[in-house]
TORKEDREN-368417 format. One record per residue (C-alpha): residue in one letter; x, y, z. Coordinates in nm, 2 decimals, always signed. Layout:
// residues N
@r=a&X=X&Y=Y&Z=Z
...
This chain:
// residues 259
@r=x&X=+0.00&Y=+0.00&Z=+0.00
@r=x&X=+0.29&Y=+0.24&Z=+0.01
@r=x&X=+0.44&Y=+0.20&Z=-0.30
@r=x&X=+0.19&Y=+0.44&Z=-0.47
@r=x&X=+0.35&Y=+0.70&Z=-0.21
@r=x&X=+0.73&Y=+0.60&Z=-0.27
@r=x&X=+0.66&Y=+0.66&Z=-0.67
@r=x&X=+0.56&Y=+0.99&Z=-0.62
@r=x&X=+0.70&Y=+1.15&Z=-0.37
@r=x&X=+1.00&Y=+1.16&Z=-0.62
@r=x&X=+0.77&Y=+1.30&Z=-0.90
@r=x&X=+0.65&Y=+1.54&Z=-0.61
@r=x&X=+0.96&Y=+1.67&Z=-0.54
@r=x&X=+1.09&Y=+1.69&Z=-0.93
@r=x&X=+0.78&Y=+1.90&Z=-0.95
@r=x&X=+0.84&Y=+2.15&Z=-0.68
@r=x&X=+1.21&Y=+2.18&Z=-0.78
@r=x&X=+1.12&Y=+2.27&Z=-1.14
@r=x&X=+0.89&Y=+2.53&Z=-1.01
@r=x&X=+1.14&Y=+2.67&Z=-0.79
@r=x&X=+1.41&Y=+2.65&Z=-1.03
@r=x&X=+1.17&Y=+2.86&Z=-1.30
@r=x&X=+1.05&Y=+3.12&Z=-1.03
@r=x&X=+1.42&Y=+3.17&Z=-0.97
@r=x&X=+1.51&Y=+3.22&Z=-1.31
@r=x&X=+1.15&Y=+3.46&Z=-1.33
@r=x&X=+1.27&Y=+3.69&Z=-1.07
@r=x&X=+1.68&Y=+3.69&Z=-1.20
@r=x&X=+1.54&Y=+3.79&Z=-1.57
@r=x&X=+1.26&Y=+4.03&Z=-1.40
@r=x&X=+1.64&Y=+4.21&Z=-1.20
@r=x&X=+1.77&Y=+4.16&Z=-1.55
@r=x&X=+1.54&Y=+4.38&Z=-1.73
@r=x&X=+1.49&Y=+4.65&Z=-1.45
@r=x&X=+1.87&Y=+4.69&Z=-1.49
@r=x&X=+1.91&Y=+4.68&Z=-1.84
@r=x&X=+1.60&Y=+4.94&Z=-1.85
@r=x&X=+1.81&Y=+5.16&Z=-1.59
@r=x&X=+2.07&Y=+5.16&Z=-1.81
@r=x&X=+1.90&Y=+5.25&Z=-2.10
@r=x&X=+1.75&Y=+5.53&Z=-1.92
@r=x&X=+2.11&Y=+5.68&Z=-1.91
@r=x&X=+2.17&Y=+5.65&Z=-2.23
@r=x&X=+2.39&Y=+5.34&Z=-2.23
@r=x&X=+2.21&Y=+5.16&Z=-2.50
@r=x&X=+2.47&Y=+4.99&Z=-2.61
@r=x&X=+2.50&Y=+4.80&Z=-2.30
@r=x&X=+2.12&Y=+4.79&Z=-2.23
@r=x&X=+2.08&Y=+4.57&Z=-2.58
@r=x&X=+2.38&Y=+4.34&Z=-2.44
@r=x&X=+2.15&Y=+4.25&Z=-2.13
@r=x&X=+1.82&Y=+4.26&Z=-2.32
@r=x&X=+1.98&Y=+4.02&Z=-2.52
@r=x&X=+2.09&Y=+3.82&Z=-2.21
@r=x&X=+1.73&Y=+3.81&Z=-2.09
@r=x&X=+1.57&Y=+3.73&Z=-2.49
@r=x&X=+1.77&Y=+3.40&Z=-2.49
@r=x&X=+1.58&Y=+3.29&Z=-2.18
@r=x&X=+1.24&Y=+3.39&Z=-2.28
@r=x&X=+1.25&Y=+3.25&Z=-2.60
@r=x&X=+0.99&Y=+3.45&Z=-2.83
@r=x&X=+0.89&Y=+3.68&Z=-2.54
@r=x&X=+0.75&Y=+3.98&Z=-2.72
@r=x&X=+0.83&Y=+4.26&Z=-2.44
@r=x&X=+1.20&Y=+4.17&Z=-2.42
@r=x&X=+1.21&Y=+4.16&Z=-2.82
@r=x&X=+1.06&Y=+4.54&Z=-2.82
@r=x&X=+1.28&Y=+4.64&Z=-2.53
@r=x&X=+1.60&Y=+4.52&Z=-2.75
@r=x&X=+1.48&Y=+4.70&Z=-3.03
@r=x&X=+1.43&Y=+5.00&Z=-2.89
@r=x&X=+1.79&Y=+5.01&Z=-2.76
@r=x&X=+1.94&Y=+4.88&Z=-3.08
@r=x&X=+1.73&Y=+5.18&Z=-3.24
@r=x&X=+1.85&Y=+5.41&Z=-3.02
@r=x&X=+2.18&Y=+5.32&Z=-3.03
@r=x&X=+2.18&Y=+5.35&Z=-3.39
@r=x&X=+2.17&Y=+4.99&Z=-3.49
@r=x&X=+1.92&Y=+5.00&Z=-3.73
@r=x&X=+1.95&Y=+4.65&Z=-3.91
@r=x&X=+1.97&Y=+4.48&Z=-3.55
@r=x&X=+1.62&Y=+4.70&Z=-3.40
@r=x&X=+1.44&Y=+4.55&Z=-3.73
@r=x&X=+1.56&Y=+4.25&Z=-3.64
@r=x&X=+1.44&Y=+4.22&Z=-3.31
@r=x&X=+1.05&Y=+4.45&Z=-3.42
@r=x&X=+1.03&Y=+4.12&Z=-3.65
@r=x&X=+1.08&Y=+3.86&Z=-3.35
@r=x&X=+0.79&Y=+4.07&Z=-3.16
@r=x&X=+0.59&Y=+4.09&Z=-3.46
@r=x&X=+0.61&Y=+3.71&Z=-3.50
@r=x&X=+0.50&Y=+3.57&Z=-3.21
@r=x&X=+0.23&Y=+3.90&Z=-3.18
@r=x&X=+0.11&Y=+4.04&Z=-3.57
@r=x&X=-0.08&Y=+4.29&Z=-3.38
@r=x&X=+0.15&Y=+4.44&Z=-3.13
@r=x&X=+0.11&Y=+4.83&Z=-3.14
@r=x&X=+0.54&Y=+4.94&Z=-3.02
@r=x&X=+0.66&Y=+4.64&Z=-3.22
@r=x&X=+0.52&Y=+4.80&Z=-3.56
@r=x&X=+0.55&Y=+5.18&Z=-3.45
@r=x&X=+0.96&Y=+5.05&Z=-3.43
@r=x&X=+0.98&Y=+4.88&Z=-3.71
@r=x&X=+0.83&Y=+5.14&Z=-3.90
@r=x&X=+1.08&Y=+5.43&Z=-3.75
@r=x&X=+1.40&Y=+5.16&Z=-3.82
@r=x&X=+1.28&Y=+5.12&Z=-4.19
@r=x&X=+1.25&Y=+5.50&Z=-4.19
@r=x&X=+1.60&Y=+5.52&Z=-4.05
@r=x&X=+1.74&Y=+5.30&Z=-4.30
@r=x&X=+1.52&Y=+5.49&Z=-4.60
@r=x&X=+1.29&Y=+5.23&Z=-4.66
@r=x&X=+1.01&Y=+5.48&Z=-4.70
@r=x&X=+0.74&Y=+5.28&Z=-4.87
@r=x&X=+0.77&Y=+5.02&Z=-4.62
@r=x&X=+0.79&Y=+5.31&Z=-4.32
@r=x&X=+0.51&Y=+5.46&Z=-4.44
@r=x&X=+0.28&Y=+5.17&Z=-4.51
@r=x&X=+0.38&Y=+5.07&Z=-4.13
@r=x&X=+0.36&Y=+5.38&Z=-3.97
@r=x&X=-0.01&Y=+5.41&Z=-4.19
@r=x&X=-0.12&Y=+5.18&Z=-4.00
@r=x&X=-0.02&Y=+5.22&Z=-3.61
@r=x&X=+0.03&Y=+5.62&Z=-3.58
@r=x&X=-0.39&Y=+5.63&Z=-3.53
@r=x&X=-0.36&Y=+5.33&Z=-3.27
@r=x&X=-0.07&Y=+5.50&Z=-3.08
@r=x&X=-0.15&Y=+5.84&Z=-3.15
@r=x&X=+0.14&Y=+6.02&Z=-3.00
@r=x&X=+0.32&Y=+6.27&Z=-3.15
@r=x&X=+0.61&Y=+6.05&Z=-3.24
@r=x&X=+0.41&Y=+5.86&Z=-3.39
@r=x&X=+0.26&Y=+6.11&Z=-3.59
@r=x&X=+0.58&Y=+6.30&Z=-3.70
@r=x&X=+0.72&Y=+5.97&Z=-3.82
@r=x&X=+0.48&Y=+5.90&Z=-4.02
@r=x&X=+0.48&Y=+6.28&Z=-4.19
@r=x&X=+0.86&Y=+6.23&Z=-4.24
@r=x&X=+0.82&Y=+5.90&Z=-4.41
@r=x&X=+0.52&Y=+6.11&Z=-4.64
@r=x&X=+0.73&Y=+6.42&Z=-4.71
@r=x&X=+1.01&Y=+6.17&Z=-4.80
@r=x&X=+0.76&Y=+5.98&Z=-5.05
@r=x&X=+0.67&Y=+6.31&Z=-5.22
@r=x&X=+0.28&Y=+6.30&Z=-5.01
@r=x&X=+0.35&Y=+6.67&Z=-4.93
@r=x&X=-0.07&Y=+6.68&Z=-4.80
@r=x&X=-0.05&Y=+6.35&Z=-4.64
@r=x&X=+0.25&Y=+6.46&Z=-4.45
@r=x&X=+0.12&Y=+6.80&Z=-4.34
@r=x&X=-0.19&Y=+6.62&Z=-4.20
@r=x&X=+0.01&Y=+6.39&Z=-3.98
@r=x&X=+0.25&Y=+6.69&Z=-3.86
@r=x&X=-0.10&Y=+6.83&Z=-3.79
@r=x&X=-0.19&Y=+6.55&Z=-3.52
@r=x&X=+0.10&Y=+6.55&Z=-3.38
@r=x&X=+0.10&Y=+6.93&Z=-3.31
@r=x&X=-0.26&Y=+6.92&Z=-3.18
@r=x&X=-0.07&Y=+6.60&Z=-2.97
@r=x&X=+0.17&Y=+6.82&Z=-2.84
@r=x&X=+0.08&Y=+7.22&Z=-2.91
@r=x&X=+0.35&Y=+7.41&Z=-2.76
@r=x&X=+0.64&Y=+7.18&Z=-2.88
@r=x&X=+0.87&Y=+7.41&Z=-3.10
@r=x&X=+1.04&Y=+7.07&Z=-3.26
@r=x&X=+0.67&Y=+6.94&Z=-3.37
@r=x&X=+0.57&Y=+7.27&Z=-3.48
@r=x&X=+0.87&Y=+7.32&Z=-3.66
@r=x&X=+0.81&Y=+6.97&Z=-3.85
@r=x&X=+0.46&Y=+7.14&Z=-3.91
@r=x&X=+0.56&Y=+7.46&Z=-4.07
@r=x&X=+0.87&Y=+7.31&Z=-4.27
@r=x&X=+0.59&Y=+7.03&Z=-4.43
@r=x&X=+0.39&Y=+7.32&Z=-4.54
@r=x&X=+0.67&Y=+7.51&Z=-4.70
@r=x&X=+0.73&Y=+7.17&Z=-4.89
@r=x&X=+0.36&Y=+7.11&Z=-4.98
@r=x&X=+0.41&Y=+7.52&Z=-5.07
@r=x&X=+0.15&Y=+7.66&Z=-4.80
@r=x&X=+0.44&Y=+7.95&Z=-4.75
@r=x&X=+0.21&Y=+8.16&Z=-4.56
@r=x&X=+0.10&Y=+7.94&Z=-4.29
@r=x&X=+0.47&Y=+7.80&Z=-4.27
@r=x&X=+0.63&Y=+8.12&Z=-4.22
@r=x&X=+0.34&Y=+8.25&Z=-3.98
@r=x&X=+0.38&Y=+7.96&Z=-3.74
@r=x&X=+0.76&Y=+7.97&Z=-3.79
@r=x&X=+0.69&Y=+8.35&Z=-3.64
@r=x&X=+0.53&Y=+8.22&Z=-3.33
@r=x&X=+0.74&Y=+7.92&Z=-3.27
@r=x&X=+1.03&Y=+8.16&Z=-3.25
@r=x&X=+0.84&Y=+8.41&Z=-2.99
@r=x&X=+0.85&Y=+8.11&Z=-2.75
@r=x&X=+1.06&Y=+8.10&Z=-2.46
@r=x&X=+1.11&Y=+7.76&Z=-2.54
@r=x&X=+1.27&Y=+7.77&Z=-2.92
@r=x&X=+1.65&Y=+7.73&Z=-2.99
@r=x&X=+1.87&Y=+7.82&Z=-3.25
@r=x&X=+1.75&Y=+7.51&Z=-3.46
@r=x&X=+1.42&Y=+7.65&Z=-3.47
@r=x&X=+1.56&Y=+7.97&Z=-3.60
@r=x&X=+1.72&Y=+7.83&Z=-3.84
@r=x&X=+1.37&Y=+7.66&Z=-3.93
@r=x&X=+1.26&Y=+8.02&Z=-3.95
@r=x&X=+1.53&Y=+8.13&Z=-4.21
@r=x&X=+1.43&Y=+7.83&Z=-4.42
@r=x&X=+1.08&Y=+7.82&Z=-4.47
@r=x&X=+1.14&Y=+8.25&Z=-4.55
@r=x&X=+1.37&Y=+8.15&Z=-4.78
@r=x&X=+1.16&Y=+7.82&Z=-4.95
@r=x&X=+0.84&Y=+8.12&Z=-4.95
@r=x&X=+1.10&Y=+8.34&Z=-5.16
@r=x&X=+1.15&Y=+8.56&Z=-4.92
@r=x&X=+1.51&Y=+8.61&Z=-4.92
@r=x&X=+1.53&Y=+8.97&Z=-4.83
@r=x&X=+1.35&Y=+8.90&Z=-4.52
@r=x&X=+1.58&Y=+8.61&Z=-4.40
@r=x&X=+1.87&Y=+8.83&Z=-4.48
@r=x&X=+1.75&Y=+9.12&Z=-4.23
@r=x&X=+1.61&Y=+8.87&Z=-3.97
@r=x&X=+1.80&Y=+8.85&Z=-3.65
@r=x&X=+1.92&Y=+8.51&Z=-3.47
@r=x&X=+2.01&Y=+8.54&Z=-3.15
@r=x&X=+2.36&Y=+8.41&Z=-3.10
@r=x&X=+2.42&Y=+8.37&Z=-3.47
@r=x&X=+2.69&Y=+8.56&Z=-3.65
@r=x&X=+2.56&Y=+8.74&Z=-4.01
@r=x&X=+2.81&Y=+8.51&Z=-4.17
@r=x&X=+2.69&Y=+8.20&Z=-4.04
@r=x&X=+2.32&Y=+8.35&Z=-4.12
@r=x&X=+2.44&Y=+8.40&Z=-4.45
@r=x&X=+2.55&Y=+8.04&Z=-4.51
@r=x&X=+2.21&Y=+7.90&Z=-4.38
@r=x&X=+2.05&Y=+8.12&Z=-4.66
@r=x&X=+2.26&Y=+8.01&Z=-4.94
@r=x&X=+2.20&Y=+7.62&Z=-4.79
@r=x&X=+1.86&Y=+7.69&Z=-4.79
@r=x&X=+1.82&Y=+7.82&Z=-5.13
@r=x&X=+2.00&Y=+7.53&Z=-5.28
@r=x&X=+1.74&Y=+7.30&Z=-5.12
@r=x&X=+1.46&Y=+7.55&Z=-5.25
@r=x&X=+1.62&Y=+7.51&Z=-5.65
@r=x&X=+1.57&Y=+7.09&Z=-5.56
@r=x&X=+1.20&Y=+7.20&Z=-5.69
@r=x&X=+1.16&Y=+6.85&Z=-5.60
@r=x&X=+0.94&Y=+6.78&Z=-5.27
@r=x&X=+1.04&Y=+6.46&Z=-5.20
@r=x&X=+1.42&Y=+6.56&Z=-5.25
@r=x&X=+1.38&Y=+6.88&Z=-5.10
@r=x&X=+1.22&Y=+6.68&Z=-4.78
@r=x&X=+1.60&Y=+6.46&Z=-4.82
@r=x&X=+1.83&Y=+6.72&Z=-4.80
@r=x&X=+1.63&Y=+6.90&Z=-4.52
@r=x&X=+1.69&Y=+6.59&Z=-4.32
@r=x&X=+1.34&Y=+6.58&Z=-4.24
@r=x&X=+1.30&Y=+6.18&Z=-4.16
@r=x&X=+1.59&Y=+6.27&Z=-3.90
@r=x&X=+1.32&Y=+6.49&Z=-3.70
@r=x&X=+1.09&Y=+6.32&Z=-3.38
């Protein structure tokens, strides 16, 4: 009568070790990750995809760890290596909102437009943040969809209103899809904010200059900006305004390099 008991007290004991042995491993991944996202946080990233990686080969085809890796990867500048990893997410979950917002931005970053664009098409309404937005209006001003891209711009400036880098986005789409007014208008207010830099007056030269007002941008102050470097932003900026192009136009800007 006590043989049934002698079987399975080993099986038992096999069966408590094994769930000890994978809560162990639970909580040393679970440290893992909180470091690794630490480390990330300060900018480390090429570190914080070392230990994300660390922590992937445990979890197999866990889809939170492959997103974490590519979001370091892509903001370490790996591009191939964060498509890599938005794929692995994207397999084990098709729908998976961060995994196809990254994969779009590292196709973007490694100017496969079309392929951005159809991607970030698709998840910038489900996100619906500002980055989301701006990426998809870089990957449209890129493809030569100067109205398309003007409309994103425009969500992600009602997203995030008082943000001089998304309102600069804004007016610089509109000088490309050749609404000159609007884009030097909101390039005037952008510039009366406490909050603009000497990028966004340089955004300001731009757009006067892509409007054909050259004069203008010649007698318009920068703060902190010598006349001779003013000048050289002009004759930049009219070499991008002879493109004629859009699309090209939206290239040399360096448009798909804005968030």
């Amino acid at each position: 009568m006590s043989m049934p008991y002698v079987i399975r007290l080993p099986i038992l004991m096999t069966c408590i070790l094994l769930t000890a042995c994978a809560s162990t491993r639970s909580a040393e991944q679970s440290r893992l990750l909180e470091l690794a996202d630490d480390i990330a946080a300060h900018g480390d990233y090429a570190t914080a995809a070392s230990m994300y990686e660390r922590a992937a080969e445990t979890s197999g085809s866990d889809v939170d760890i492959q997103v974490r890796l590519g979001d370091a990867r892509l903001a370490g500048g790996d591009f191939e290596g964060a498509l890599h990893s938005y794929r692995a997410a994207l397999a084990a979950d098709i729908n998976n909102e961060s995994a196809l917002l990254g994969m779009g931005t590292a196709q973007l970053r490694l100017g496969q437009v079309e392929s951005a664009e159809r991607n970030l098409r698709r998840v910038a309404p489900e996100i619906n943040t500002p980055a989301a937005w701006s990426r998809l209006g870089a990957s449209q001003a890129l493809m030569g969809k100067e109205t398309e891209a003007v409309a994103a711009f425009s969500h992600a400036a009602q997203l995030k209103p008082h943000d001089p880098d998304v309102q600069t986005n804004l007016a610089v789409a509109e000088a490309l899809a050749g609404q000159s007014g609007k884009a030097v208008a909101l390039m005037r207010e952008v510039t009366t904010s406490p909050l603009a830099e000497q990028r966004h007056f340089r955004g300001l030269l731009l757009v006067l200059v892509m409007a054909g007002e050259d004069p203008l941008a010649q007698s318009t102050e920068i703060p902190d900006m010598t006349s001779e470097q003013r000048q050289s932003l002009i004759e930049h900026a009219q070499q991008i305004r002879d493109i004629g192009i859009p699309s090209e136009q939206a290239r040399a800007i360096g448009l798909a390099m804005n968030r």
